[in-house]
C-alpha positions in Angstrom: -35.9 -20.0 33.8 -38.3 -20.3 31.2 -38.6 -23.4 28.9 -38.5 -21.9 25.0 -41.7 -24.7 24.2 -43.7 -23.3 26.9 -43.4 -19.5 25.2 -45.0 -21.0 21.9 -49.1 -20.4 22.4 -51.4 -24.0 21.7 -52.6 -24.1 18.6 -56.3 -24.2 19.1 -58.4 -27.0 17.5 -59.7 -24.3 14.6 -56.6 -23.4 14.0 -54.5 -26.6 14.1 -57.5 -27.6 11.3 -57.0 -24.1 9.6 -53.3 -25.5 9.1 -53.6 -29.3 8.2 -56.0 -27.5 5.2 -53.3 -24.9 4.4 -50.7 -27.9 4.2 -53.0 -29.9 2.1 -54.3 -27.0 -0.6 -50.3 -26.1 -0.7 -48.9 -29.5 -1.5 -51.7 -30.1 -3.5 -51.1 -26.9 -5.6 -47.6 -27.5 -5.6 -47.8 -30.9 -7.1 -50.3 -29.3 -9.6 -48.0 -26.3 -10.5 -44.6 -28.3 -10.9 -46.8 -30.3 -13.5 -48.2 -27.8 -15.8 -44.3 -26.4 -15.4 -43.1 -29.9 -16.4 -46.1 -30.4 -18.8 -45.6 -27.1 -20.7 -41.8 -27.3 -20.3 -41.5 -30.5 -22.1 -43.4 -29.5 -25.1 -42.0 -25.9 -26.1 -38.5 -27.0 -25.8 -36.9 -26.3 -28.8 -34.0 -28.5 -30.3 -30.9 -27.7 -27.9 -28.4 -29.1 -30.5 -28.4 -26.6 -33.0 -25.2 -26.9 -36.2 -25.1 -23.2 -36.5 -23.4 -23.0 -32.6 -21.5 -26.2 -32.6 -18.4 -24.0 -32.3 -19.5 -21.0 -29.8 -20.4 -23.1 -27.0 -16.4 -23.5 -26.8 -15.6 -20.0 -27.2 -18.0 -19.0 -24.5 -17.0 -22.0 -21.9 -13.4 -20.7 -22.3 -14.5 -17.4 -22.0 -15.9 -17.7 -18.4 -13.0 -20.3 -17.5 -10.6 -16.6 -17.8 -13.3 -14.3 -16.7 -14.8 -16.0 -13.8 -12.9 -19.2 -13.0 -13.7 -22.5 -12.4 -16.5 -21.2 -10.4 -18.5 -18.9 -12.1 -18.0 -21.5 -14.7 -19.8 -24.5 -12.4 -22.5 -21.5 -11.5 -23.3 -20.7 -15.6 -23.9 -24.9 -16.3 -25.9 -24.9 -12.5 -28.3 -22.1 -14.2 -28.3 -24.0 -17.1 -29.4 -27.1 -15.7 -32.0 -25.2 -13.6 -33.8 -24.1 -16.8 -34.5 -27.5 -17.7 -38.2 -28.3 -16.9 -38.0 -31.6 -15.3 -35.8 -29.3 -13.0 -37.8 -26.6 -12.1 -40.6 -29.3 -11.4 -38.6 -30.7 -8.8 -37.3 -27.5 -7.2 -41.5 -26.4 -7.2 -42.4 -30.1 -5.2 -39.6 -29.7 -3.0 -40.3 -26.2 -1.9 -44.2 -27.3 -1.3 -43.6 -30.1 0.5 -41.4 -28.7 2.9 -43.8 -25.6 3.4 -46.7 -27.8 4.0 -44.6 -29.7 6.3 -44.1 -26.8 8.4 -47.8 -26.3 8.6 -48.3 -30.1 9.4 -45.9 -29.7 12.1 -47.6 -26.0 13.4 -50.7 -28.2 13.7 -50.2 -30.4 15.7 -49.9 -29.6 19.4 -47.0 -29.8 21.7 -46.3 -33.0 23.7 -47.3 -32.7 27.5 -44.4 -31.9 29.5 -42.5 -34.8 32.1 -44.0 -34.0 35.6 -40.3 -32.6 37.5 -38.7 -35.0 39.6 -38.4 -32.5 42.6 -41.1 -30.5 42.0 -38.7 -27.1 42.0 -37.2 -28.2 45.3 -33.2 -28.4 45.5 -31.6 -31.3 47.7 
C-alpha cells in the first residue's frame, strides 16, 4: 500500500526558496500589521469609564444573564475583550506566525525514508 509521505511531490529548490521568502515577508508583515493595529489602537481609545453609563452597564449584563445565559453572557465580555488593541495585536502575530510556519515547514524537504528490513519479502 502506498505510504501517505510518498504521495506529497518534493518541493524543488526554487520553490522550497519561493516558500522560506513567503514565510519571511508574512511574519514580517504580520509583525508590522499587529503594530500599527496596536499603535493606532492605543491612541484613539477613548475614556471607557464614562459617569453618564455607570448604571446601564448593569442593566445590560442582567439583560443577557435572562436572554442568553451564562453563555452568551461569557461570549458578549469575549467580544469585548477582543476589541481591545493589545488584543487584536496578538490575535494578528499569532495567526502570522503560524501561517509562516506552515510555509517554513512546506519548505523544507521530506526526510529520506529507512531502507525496508526485508526488502518487500515475507518470512
Amino acid at each position: 500500500m502506498n505510504d501517505p509521505a510518498s504521495l506529497i511531490p518534493e518541493p524543488s529548490a526554487k520553490a522550497s526558496a519561493r516558500l522560506r521568502l513567503a514565510g519571511r515577508i508574512i511574519l514580517g508583515a504580520g509583525i508590522l500589521s499587529a503594530s500599527v493595529v496596536y499603535w493606532v489602537g492605543s491612541r484613539a481609545q477613548t475614556d471607557p469609564d464614562d459617569p453618564m453609563m455607570a448604571g446601564y452597564s448593569k442593566v445590560e449584563d442582567r439583560q443577557l444573564n435572562i436572554m442568553y445565559g451564562k453563555m452568551g453572557s461569557t461570549f458578549h465580555d469575549l467580544l469585548a475583550d477582543l476589541e481591545r488593541p493589545g488584543a487584536l495585536a496578538v490575535i494578528i502575530i499569532i495567526f502570522s506566525i503560524l501561517i509562516a510556519l506552515v510555509c517554513f515547514r512546506l519548505a523544507e524537504p521530506l526526510p529520506p525514508e529507512p531502507p525496508d528490513k526485508n526488502n518487500g519479502t515475507a518470512s
